[in-house]
C-alpha positions in Angstrom: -132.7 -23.7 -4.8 -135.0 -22.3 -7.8 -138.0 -23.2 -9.7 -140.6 -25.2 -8.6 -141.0 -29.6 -8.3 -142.2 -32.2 -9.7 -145.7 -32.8 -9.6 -146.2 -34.9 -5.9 -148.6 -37.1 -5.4 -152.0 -36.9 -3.6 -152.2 -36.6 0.1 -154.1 -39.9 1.5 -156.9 -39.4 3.7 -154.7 -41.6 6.2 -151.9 -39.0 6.0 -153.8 -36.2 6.6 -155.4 -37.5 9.7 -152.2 -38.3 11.0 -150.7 -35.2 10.1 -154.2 -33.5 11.8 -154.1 -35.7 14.7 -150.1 -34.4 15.1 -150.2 -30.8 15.0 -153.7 -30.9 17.4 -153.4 -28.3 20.5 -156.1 -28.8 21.8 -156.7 -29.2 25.6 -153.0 -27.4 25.7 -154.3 -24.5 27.3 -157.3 -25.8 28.8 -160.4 -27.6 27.9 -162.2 -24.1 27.5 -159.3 -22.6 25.9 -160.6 -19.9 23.2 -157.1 -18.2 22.5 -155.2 -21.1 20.3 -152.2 -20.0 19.3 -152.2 -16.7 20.7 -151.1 -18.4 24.2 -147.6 -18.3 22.7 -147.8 -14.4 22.0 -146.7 -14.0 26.1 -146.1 -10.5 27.6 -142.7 -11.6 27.3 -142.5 -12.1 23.6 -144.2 -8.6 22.8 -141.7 -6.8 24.6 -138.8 -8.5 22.9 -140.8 -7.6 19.2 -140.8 -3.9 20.1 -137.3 -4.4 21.0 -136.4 -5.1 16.6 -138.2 -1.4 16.7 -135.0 0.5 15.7 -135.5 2.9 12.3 -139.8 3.1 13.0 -140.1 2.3 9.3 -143.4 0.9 9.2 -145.3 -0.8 6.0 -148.7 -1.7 5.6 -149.7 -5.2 4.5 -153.0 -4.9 3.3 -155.0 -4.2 -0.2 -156.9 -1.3 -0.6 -160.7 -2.2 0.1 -161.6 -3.2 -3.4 -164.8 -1.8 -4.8 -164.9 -3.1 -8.4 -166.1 -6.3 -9.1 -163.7 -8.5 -10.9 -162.9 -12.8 -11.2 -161.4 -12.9 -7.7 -163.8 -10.1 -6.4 -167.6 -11.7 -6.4 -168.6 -9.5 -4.0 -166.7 -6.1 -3.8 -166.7 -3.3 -1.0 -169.5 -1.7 -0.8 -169.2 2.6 -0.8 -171.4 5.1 -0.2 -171.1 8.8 1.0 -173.6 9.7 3.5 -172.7 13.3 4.2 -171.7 15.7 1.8 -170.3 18.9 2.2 -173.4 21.0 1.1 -176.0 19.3 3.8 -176.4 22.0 6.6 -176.4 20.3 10.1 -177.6 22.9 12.0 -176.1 25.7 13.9 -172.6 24.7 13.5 -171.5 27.6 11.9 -168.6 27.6 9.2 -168.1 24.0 9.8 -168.6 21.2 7.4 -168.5 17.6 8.0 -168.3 14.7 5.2 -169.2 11.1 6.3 -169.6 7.9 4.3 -170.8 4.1 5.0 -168.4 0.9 3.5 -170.0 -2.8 4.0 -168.4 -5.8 3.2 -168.0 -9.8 3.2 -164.6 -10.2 3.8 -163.6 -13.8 3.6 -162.1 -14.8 0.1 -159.4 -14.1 -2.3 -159.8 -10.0 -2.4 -160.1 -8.4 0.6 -157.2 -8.3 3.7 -159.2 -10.0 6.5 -158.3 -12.3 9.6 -159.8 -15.4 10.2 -161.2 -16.2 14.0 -161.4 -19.8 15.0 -165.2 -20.4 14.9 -164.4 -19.5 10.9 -163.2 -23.5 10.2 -164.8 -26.6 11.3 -163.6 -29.8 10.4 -166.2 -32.9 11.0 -168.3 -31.0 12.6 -165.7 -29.3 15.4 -164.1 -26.0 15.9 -160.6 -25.9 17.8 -160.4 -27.6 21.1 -163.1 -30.1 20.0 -166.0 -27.3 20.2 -168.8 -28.9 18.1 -169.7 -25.8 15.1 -173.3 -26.1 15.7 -173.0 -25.1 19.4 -170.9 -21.9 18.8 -172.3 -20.4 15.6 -175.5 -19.7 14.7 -178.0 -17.2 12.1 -177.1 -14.5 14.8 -173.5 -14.6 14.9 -171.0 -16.7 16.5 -170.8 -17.4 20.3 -167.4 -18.8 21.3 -164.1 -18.3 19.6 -165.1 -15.3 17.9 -162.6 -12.7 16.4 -163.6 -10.6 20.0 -161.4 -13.2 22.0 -158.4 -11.3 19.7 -159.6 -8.1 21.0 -155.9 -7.1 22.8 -154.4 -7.8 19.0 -152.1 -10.0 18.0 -148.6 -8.1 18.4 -145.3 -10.3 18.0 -142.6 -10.7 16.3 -143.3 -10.9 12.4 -140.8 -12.9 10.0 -141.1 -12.9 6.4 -140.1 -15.7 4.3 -139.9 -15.1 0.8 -140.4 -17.9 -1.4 -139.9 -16.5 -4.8 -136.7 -14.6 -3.3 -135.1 -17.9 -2.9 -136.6 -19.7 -5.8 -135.1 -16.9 -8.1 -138.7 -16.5 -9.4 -141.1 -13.3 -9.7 -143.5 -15.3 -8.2 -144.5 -19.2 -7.2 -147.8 -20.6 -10.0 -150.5 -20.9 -9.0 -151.6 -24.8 -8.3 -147.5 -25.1 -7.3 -146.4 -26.3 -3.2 -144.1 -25.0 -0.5 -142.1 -27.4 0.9 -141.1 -27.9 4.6 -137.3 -28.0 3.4 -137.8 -24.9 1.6 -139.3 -23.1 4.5 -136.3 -23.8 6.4 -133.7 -22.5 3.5 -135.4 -19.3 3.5 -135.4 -19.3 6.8 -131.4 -19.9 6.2 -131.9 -17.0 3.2 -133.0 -14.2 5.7 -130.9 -15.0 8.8 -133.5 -16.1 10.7 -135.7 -18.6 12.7 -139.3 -19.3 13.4 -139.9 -19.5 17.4 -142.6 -19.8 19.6 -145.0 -16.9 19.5 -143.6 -15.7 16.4 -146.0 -14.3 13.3 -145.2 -15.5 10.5 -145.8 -13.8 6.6 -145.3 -16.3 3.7 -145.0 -14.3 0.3 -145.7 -16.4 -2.6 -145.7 -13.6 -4.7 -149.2 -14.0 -5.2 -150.1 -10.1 -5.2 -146.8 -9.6 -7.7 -147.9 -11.9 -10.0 -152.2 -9.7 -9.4 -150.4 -6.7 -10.1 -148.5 -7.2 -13.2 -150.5 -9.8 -15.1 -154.2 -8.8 -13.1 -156.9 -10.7 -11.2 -157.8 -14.1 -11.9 -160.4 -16.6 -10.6 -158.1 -17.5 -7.3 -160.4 -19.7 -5.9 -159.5 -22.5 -8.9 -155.7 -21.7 -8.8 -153.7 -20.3 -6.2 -150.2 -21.2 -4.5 -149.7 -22.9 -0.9 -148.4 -24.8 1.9 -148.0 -28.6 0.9 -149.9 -30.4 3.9 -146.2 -31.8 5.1 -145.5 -28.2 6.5 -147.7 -28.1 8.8 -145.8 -30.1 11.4 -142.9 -27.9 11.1 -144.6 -24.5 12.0 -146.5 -26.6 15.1 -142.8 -28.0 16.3 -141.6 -24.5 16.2 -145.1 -22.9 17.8 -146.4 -20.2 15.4 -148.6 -18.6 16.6 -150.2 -16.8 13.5 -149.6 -17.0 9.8 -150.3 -14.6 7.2 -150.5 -15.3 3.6 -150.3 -13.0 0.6 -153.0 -15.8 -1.0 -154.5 -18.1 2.2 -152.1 -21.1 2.7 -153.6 -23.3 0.2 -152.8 -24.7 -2.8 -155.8 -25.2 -5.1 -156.5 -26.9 -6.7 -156.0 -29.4 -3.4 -154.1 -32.5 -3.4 -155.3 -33.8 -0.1 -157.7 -37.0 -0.6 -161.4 -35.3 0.7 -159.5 -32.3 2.0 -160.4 -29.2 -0.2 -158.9 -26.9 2.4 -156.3 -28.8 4.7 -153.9 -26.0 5.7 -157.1 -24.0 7.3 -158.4 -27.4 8.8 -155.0 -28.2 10.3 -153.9 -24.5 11.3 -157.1 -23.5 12.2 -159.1 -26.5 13.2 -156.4 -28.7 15.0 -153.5 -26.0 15.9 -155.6 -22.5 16.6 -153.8 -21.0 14.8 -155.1 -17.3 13.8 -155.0 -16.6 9.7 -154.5 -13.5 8.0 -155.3 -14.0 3.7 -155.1 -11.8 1.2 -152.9 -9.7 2.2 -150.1 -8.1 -0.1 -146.2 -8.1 1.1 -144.7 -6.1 -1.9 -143.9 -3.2 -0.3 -142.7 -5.6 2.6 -140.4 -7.7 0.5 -138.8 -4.4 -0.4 -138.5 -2.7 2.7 -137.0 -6.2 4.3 -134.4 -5.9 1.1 -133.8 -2.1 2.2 -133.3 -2.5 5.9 -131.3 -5.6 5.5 -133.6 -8.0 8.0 -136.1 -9.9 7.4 -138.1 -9.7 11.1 -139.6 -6.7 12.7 -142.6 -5.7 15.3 -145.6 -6.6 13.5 -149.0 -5.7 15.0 -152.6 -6.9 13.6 -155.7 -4.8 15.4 -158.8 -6.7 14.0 -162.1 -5.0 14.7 -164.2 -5.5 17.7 -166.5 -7.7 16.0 -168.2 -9.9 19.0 -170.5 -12.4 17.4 -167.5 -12.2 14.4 -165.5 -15.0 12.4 -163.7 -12.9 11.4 -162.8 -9.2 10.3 -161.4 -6.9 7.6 -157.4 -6.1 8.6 -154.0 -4.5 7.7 -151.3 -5.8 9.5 -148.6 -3.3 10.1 -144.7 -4.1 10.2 -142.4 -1.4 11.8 -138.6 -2.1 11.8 
């Protein structure tokens, strides 16, 4: 299978409801459930992932915090050093110390970051039928907050590669990924998505960054095509990270700018990780001859958080 469709048509509003109304967990675990999809990362689970720990290769799967401003960087890192080298501390002898302060807004289309579940609403309510304006306020968020992740999400990580089995560098920007095509690379790489499983979809969206340079992603960017979603509920992901952020843009889903973060988020609990960059990934995968490993994503203890800054490390 190579190169990419015909053009589809537009996504109803009827079909997306009933595609929402499908993939919906909640009241699974509980009416007060916070967790989502993390339920399905069991003890069990993580002790099978460290078990595909054989050569401890391990990859990073993040960018480098981006402090240049550029068309898919509004808002870049902010830097500064805040000791140097030639302040005198006091009495501590020969010793130096350096220290330095980094700030940043991390959801959008250049910095590795993880979403938490208060980060998407749709009509009005967070997973599990949580009504937005009751968990998030000007001070921060109160329930479902990137803190509920504080143990990590550690599974086992598969990566599909899209362009691999397209033959392509890279999949365009404004172009789907189909459910049938998720399950031939699946096919490709000798493996298959289960429950509790992470799963990291390259679209070769950091490929295409690197050799041809940034571009205004938020207008044009590579996804899932809304029919997908069913799939990765049936099979019971429990986290998905994207080297874009699922979507295709510009949408296709009648009054639906962002479906794949209202159905994965909103509806399944499902925790994202965008923006991150599986070059070096694709290659080791290529080198070590499989295409699933431990993967283990630490976000920061941000309490009142929807989110925080990440990089998601594989380790064959």
């Amino acid at each position: 299978m190579t190169g990419a469709r015909p053009s589809s048509p537009p996504v109803s509003a009827a079909e997306f409801a009933r595609i929402y109304e499908s993939c919906k967990n909640w009241g699974r675990w509980g009416s007060q459930d916070e967790k989502g999809a993390l339920n399905l990362i069991t003890p069990e689970r993580v002790a099978e992932a460290a078990r595909l720990v054989r050569s401890g290769r391990r990859v990073s799967c993040s960018w480098a915090l981006d402090t240049r401003s550029g068309p898919d960087n509004p808002k870049p890192v902010l830097h500064h050093m805040t000791i140097l080298q030639d302040i005198h501390i006091g009495d501590a002898g020969d010793l130096r110390f350096t220290g330095d302060f980094i700030g940043i807004e991390f959801h959008g289309d250049a910095h590795s970051h993880i979403d938490a579940l208060c980060h998407m609403a749709y009509k009005g309510l967070l997973y599990n039928g949580v009504p937005v304006d009751e968990a998030v306020n000007s001070l921060g968020a109160t329930r479902q907050t990137m803190d509920v992740a504080k143990e990590g999400l550690v599974g086992r990580g598969i990566l599909l590669d899209i362009p691999r089995l397209r033959g392509m560098p890279w999949v365009e920007p404004g172009d789907f990924v189909w459910a049938d095509e998720i399950e031939a690379a699946e096919q490709h790489a000798g493996v298959r998505l289960a429950e509790g499983d992470i799963l990291f979809l390259r679209t070769g969206h950091a490929r295409k960054r690197l050799d041809e340079g940034p571009w205004d992603a938020a207008v044009a960017k590579a996804g899932l095509h809304t029919s997908v979603m069913p799939l990765l509920h049936e099979r019971g992901v429990a986290a998905i990270g994207w080297d874009g952020d699922g979507e295709t843009v510009p949408s296709q889903c009648e009054g639906v700018a962002y479906p794949i973060h209202a159905i994965g988020i909103s509806a399944m609990g499902l925790y994202y990780a965008d923006s991150l960059n599986f070059e070096d990934l694709a290659a080791a995968c290529e080198q070590e001859g499989r295409w699933e490993f431990c993967c283990l994503i630490a976000p920061l203890r941000i309490e009142k958080g929807t989110g925080s800054p990440v990089n998601p490390i594989a380790v064959f």
